[in-house]
The first five atom37 places (N, CA, C, CB, O) and aatype in JSON, in Angstrom:
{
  "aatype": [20, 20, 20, 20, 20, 20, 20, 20, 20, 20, 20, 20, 20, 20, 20, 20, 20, 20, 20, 20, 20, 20, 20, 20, 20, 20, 20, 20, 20, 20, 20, 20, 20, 20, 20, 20, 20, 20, 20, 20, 20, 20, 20, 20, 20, 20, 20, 20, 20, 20, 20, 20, 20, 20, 20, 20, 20, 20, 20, 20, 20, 20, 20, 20, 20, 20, 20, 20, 20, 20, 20, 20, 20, 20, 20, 20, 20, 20, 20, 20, 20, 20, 20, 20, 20, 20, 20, 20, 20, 20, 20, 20, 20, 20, 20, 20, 20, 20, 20, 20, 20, 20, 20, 20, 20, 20, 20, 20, 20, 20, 20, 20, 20, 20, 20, 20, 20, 20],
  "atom_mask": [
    [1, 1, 1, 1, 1],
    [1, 1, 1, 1, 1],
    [1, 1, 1, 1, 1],
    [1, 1, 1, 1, 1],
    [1, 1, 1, 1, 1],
    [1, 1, 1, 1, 1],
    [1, 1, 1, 1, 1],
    [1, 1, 1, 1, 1],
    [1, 1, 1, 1, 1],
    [1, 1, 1, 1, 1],
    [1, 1, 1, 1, 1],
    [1, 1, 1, 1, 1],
    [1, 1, 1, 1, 1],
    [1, 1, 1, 1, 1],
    [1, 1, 1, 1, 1],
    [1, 1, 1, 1, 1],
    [1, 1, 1, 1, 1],
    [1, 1, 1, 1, 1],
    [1, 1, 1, 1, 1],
    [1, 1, 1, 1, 1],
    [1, 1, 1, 1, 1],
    [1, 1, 1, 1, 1],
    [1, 1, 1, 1, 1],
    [1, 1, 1, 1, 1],
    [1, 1, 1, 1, 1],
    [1, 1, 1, 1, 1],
    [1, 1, 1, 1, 1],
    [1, 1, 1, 1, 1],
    [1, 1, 1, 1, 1],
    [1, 1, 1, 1, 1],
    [1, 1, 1, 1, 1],
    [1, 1, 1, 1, 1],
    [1, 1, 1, 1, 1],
    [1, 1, 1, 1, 1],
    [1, 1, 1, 1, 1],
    [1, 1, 1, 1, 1],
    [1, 1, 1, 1, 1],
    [1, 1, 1, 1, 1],
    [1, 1, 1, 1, 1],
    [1, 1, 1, 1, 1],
    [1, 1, 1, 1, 1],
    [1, 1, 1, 1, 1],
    [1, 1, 1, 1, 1],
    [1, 1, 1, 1, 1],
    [1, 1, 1, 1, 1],
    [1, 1, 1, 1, 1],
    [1, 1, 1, 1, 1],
    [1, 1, 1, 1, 1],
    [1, 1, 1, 1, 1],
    [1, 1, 1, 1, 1],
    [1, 1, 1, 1, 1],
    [1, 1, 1, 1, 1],
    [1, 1, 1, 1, 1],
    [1, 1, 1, 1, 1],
    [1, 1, 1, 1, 1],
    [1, 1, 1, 1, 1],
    [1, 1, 1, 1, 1],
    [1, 1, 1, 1, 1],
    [1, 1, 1, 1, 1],
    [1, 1, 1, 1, 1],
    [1, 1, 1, 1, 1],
    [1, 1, 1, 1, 1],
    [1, 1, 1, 1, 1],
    [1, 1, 1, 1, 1],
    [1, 1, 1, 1, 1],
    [1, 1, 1, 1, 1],
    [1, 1, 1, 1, 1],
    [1, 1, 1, 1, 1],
    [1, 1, 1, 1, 1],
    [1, 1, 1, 1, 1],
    [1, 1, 1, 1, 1],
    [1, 1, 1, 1, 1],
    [1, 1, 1, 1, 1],
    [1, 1, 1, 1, 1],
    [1, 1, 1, 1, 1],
    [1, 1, 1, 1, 1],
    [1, 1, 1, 1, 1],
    [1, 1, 1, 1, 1],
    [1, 1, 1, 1, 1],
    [1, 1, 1, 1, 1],
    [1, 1, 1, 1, 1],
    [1, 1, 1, 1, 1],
    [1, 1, 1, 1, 1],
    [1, 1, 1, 1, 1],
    [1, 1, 1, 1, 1],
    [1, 1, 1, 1, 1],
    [1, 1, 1, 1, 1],
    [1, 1, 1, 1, 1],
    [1, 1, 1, 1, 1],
    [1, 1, 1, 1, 1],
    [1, 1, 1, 1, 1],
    [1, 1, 1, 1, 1],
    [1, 1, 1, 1, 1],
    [1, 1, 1, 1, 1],
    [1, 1, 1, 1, 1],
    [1, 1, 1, 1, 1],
    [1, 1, 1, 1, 1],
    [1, 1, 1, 1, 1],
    [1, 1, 1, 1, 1],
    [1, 1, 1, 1, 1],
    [1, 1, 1, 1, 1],
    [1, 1, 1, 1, 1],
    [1, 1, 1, 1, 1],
    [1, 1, 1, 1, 1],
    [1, 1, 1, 1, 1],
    [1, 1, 1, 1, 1],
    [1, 1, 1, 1, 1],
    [1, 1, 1, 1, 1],
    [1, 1, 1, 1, 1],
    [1, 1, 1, 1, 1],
    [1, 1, 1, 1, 1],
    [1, 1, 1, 1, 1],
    [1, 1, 1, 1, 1],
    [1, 1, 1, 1, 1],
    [1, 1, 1, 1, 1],
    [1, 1, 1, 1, 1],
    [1, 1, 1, 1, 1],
    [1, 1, 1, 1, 1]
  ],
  "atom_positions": [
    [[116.59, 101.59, 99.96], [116.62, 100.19, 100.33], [118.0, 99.79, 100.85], [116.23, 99.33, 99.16], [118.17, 98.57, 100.77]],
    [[118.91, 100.38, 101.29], [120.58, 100.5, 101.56], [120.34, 100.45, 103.35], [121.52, 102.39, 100.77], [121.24, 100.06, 104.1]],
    [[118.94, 100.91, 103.87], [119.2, 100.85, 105.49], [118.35, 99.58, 105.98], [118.62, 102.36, 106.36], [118.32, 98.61, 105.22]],
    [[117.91, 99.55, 106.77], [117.62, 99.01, 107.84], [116.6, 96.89, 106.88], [116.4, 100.65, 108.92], [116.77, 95.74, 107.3]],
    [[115.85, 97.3, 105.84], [115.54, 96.57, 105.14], [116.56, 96.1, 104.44], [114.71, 96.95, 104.6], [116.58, 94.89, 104.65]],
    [[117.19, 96.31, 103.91], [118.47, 95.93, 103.17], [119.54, 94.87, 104.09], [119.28, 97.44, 102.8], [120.36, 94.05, 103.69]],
    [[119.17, 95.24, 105.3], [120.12, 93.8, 106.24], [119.32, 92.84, 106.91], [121.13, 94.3, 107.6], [119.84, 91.93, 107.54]],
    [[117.76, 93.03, 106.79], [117.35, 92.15, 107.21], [117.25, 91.29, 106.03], [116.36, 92.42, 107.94], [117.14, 90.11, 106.35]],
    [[117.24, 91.49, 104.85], [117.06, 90.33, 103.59], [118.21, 90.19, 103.45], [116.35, 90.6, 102.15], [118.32, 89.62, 102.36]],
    [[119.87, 90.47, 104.16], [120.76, 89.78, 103.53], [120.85, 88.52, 104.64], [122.12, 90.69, 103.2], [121.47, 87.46, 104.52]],
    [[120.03, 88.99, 105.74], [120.42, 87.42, 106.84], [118.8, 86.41, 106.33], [120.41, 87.98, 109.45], [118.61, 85.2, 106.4]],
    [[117.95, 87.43, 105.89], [116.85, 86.61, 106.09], [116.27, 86.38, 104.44], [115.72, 87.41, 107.23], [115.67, 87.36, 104.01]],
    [[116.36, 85.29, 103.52], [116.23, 85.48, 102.26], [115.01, 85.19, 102.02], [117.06, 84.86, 101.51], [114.89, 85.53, 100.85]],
    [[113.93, 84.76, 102.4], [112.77, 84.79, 102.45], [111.57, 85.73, 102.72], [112.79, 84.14, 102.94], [110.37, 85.65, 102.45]],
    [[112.73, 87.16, 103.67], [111.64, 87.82, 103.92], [110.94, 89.16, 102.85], [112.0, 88.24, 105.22], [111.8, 89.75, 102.19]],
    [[109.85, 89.53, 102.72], [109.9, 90.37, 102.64], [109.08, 91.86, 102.97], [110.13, 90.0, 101.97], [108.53, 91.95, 104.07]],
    [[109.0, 93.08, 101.98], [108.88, 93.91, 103.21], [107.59, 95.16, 102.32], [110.84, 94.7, 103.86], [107.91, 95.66, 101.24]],
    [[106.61, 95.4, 102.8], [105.64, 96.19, 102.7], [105.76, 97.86, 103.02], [104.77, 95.57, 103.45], [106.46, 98.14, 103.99]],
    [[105.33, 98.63, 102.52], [104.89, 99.89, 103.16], [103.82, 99.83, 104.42], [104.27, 100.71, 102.06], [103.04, 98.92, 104.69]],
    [[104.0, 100.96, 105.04], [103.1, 101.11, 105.66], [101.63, 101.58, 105.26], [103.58, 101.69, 106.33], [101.41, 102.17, 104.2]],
    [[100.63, 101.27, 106.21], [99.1, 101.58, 105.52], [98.72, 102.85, 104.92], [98.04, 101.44, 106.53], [97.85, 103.06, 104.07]],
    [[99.58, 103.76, 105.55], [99.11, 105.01, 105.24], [99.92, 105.4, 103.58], [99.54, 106.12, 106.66], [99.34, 105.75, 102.56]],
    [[101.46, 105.19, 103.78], [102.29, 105.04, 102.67], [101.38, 104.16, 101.49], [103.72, 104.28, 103.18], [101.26, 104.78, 100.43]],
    [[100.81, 102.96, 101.54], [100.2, 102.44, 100.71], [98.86, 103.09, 100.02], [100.07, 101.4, 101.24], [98.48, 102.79, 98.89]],
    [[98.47, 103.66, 100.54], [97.05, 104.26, 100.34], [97.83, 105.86, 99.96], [95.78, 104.14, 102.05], [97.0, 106.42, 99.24]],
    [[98.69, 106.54, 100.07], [99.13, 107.38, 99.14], [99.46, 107.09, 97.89], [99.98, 107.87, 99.53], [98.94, 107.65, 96.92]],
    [[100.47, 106.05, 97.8], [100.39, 105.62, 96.6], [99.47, 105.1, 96.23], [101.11, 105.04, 96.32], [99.8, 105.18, 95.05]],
    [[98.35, 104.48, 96.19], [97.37, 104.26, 95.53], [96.77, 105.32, 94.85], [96.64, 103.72, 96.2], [96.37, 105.23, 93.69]],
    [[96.67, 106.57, 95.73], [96.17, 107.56, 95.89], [96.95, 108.49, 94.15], [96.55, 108.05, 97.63], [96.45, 109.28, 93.35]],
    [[98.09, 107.95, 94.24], [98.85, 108.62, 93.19], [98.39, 107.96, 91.5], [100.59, 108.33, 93.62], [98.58, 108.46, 90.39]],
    [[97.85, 106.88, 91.86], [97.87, 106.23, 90.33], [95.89, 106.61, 90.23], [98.57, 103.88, 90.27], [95.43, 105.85, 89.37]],
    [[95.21, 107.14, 90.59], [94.38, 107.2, 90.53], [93.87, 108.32, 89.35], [94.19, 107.19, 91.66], [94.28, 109.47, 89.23]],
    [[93.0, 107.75, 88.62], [92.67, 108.69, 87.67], [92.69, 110.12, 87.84], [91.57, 108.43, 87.32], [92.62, 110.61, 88.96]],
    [[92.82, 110.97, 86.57], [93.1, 112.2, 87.13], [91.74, 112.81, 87.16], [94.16, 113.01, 86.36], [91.69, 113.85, 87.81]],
    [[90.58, 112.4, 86.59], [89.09, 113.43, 86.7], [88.63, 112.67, 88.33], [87.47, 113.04, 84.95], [87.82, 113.22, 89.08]],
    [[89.19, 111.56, 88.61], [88.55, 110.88, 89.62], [89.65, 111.74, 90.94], [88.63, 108.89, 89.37], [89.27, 112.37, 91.92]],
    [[90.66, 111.53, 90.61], [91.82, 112.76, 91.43], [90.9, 113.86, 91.78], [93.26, 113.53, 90.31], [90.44, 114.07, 92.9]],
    [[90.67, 114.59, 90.65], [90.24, 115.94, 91.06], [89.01, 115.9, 91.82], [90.04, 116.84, 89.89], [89.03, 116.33, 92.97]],
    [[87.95, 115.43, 91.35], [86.97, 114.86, 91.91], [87.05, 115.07, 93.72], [87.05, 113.37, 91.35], [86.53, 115.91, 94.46]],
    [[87.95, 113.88, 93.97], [87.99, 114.02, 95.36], [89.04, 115.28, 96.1], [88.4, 112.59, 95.82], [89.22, 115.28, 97.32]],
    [[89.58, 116.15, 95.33], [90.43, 117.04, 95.67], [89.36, 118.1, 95.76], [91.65, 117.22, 94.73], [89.38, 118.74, 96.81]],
    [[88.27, 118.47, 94.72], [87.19, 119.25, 95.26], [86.78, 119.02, 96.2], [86.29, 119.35, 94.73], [86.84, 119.9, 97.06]],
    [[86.27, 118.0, 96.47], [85.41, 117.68, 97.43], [85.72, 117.83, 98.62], [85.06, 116.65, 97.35], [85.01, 118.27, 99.52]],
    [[86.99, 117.4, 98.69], [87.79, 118.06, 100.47], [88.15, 119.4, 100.44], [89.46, 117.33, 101.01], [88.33, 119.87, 101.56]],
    [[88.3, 120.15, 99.54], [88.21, 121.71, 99.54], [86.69, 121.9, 100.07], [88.48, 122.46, 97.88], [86.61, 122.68, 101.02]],
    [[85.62, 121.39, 99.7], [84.2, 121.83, 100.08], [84.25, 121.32, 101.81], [82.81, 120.9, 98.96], [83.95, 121.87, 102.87]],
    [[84.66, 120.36, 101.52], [84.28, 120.09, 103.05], [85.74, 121.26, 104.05], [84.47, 117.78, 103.41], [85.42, 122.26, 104.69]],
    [[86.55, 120.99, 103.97], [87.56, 122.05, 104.44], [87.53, 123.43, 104.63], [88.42, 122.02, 103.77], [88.14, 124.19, 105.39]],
    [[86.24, 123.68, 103.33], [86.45, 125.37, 103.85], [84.81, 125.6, 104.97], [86.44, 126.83, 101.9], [84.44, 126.51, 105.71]],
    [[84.28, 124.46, 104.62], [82.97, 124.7, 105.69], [83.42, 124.31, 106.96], [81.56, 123.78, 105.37], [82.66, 124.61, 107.88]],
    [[84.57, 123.66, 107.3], [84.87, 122.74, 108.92], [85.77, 123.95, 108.94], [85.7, 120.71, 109.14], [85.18, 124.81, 109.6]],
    [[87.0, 124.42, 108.51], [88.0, 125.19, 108.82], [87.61, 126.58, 109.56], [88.7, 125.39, 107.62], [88.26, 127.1, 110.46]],
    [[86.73, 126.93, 109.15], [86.65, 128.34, 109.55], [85.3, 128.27, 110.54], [86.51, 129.46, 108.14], [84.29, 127.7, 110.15]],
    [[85.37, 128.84, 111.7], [84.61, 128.36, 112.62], [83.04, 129.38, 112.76], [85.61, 128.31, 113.97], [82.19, 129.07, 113.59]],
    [[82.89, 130.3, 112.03], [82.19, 131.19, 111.25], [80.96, 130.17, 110.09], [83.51, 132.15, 110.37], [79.73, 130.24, 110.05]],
    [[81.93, 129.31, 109.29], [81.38, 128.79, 108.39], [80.69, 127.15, 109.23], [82.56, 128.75, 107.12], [79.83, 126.46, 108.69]],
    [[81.12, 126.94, 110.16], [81.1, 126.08, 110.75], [79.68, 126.04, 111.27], [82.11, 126.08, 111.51], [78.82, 125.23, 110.92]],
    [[79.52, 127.09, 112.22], [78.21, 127.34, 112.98], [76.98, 127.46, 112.21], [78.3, 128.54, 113.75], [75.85, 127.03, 112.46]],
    [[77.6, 128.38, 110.85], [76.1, 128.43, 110.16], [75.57, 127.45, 109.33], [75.95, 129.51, 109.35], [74.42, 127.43, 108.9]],
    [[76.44, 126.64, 109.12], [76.07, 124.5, 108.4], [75.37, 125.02, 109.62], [77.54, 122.44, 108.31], [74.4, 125.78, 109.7]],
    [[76.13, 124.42, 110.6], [75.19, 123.63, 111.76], [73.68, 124.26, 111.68], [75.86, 123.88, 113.5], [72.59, 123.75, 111.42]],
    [[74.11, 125.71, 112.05], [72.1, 125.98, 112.43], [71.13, 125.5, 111.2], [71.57, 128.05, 112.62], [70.02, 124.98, 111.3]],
    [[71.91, 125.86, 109.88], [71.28, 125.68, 108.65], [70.78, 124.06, 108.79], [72.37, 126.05, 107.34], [69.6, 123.73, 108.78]],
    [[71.81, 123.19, 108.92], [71.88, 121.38, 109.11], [70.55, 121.28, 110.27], [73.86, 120.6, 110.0], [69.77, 120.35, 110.07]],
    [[70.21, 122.33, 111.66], [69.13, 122.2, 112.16], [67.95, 122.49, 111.84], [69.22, 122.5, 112.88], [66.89, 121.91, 112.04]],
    [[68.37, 123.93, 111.07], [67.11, 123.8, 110.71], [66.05, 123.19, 109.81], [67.03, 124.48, 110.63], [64.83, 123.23, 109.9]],
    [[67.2, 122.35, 108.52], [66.6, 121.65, 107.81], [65.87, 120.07, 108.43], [67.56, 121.59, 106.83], [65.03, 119.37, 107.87]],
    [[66.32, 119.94, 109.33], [66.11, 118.62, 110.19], [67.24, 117.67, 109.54], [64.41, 117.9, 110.03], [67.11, 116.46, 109.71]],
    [[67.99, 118.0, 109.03], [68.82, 116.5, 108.08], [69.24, 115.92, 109.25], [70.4, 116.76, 106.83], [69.17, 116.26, 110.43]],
    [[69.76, 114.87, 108.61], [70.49, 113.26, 109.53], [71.3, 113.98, 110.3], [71.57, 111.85, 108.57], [71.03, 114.24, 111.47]],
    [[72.53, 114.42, 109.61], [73.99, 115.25, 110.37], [73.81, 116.16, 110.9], [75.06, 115.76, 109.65], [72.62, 116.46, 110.86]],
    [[74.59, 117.07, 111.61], [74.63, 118.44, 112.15], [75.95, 118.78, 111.63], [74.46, 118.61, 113.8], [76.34, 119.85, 112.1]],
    [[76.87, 118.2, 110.73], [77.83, 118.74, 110.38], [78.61, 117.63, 109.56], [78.44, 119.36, 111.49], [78.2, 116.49, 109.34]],
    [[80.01, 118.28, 109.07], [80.18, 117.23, 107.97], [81.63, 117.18, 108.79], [80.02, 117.68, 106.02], [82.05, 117.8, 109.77]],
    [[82.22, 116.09, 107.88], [83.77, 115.34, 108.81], [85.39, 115.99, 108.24], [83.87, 113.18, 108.36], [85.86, 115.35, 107.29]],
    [[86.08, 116.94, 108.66], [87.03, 117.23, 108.7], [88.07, 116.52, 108.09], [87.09, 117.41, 109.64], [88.54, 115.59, 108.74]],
    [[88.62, 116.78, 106.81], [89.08, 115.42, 106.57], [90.48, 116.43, 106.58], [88.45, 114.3, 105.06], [90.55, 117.6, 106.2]],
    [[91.7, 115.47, 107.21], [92.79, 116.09, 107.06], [94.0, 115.61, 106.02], [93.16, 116.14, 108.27], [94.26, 114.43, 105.77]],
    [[94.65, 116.67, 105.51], [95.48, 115.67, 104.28], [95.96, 114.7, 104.52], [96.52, 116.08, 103.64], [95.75, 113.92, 103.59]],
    [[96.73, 114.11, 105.55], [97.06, 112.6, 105.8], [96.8, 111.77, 105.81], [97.28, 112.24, 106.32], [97.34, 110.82, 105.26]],
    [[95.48, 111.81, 106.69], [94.56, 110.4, 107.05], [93.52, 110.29, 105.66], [93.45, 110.62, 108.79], [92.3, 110.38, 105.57]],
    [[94.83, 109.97, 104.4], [93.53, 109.19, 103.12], [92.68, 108.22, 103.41], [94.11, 108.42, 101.89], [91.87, 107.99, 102.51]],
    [[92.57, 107.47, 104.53], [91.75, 106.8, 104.72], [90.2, 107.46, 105.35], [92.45, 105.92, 105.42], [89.2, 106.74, 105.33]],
    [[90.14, 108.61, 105.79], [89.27, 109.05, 106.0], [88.37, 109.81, 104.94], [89.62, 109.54, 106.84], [87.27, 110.32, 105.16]],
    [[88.93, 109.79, 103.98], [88.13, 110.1, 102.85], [86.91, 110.02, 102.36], [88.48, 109.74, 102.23], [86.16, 110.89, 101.92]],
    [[86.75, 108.39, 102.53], [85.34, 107.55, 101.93], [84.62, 108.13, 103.24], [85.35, 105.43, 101.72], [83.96, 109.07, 102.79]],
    [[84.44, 108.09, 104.43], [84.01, 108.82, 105.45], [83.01, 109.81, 105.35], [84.94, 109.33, 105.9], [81.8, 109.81, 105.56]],
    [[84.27, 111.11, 104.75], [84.08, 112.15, 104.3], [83.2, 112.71, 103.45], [84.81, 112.29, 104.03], [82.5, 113.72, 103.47]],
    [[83.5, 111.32, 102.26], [82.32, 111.96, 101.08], [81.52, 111.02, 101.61], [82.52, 111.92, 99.17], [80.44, 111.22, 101.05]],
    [[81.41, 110.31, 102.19], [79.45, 109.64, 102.54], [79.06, 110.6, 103.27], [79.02, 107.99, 103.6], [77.89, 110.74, 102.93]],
    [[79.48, 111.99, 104.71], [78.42, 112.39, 105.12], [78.98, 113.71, 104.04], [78.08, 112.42, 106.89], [78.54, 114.73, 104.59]],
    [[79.43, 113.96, 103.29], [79.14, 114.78, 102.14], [77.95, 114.32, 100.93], [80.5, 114.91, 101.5], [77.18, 115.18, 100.49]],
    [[77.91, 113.37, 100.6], [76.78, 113.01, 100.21], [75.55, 112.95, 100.51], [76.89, 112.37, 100.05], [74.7, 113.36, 99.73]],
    [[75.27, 112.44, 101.64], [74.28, 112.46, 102.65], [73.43, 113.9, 103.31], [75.03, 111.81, 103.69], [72.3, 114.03, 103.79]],
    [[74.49, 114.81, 103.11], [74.22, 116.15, 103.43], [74.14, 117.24, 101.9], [75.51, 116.58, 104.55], [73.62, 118.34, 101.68]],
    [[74.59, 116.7, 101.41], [74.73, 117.69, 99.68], [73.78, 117.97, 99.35], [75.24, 117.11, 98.29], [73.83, 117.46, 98.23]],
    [[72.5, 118.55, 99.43], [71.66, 119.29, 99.41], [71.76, 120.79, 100.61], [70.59, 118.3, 99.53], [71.56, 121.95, 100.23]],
    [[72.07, 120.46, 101.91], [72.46, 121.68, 102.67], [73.56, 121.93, 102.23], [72.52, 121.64, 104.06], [73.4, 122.91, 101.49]],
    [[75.13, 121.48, 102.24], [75.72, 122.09, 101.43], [75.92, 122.75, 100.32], [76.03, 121.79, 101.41], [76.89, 123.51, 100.22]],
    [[74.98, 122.56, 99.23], [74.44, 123.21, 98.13], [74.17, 124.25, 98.53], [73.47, 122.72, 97.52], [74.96, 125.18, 98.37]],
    [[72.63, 124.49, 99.34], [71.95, 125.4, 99.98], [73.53, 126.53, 100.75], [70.73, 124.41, 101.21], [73.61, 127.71, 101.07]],
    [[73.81, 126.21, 100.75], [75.3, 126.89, 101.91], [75.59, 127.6, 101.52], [76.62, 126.36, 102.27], [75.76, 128.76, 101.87]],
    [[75.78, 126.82, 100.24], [77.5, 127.49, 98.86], [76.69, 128.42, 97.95], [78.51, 125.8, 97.33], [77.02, 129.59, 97.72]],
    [[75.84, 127.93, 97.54], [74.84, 129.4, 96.89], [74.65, 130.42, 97.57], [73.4, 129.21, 96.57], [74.87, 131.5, 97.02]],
    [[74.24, 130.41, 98.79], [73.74, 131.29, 99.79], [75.25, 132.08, 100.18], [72.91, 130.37, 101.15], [75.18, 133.13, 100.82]],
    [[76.1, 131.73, 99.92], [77.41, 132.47, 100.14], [77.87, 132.79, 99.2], [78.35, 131.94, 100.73], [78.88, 133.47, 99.37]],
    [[77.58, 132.58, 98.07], [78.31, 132.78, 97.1], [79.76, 132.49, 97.15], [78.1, 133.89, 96.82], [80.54, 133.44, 97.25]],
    [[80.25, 131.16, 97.07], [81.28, 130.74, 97.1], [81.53, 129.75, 95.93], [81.43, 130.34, 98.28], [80.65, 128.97, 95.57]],
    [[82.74, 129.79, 95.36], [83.14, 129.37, 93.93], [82.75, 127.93, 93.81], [84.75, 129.57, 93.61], [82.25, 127.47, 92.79]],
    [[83.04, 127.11, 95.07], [83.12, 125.87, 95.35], [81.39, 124.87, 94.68], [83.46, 125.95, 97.17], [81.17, 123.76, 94.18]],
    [[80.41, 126.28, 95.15], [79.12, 126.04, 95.2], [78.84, 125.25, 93.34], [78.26, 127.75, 95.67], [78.27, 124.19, 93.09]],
    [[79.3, 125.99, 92.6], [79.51, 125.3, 91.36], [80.25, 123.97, 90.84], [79.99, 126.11, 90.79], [80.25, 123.28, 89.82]],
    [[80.8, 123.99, 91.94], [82.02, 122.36, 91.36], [81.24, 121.01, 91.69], [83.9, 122.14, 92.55], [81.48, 119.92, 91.16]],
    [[79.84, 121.36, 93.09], [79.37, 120.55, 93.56], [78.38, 120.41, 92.85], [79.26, 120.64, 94.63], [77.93, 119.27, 92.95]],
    [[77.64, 121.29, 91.94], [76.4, 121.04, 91.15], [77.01, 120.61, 89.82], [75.37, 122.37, 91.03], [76.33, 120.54, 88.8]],
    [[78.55, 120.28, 89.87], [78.22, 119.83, 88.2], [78.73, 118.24, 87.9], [79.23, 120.98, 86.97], [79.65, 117.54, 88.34]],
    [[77.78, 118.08, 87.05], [77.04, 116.41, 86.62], [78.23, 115.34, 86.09], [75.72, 116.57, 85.04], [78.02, 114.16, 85.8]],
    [[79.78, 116.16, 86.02], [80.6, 115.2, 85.64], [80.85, 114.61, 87.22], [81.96, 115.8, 84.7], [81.59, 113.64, 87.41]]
  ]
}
């Protein structure tokens, strides 16, 4: 608070001064429960390792066609943009039955974090 904020409140005593949106929503992000933390820290691992790898990518999709579901794929969420989160887990929700179907069928560790009831 020594730069650039720090001289506008010594001319201006009324003003004052916010984070930015993204800065704000990290910290929010920080006081957030820790089972509710993890929670969404799985959940972008599930979605991350099905969007990341372009292998894992194609076979959602044909799988996502052939089931007929709503989506053809789920949303990339990148660590920065916390606001894309809620996004994220609605077409993760929306689709969590093919993803299920995915993660069993691959045998991937993840496939368990999504079937359990906490």
């Amino acid at each position: 608070m020594s730069g650039a904020i720090a001289k506008i409140r010594g001319k201006a005593k009324g003003c004052s001064s916010v984070h930015c949106i993204l800065h704000q929503h990290a910290l929010a992000m920080k006081k957030l429960p820790p089972l509710k933390r993890e929670i969404l820290s799985e959940t972008i691992k599930i979605i991350n390792l099905i969007k990341s790898r372009l292998k894992n990518n194609r076979l959602f999709k044909i799988l996502c066609d052939d089931m007929d579901s709503l989506h053809a794929s789920l949303l990339l969420h990148p660590e920065i943009r916390w606001l894309s989160r809620g996004k994220s887990l609605i077409r993760l929700f929306e689709l969590r039955n093919e993803v299920g179907i995915f993660l069993t069928d691959n045998d991937f560790a993840l496939g368990e974090k999504l079937c359990d009831e906490r």
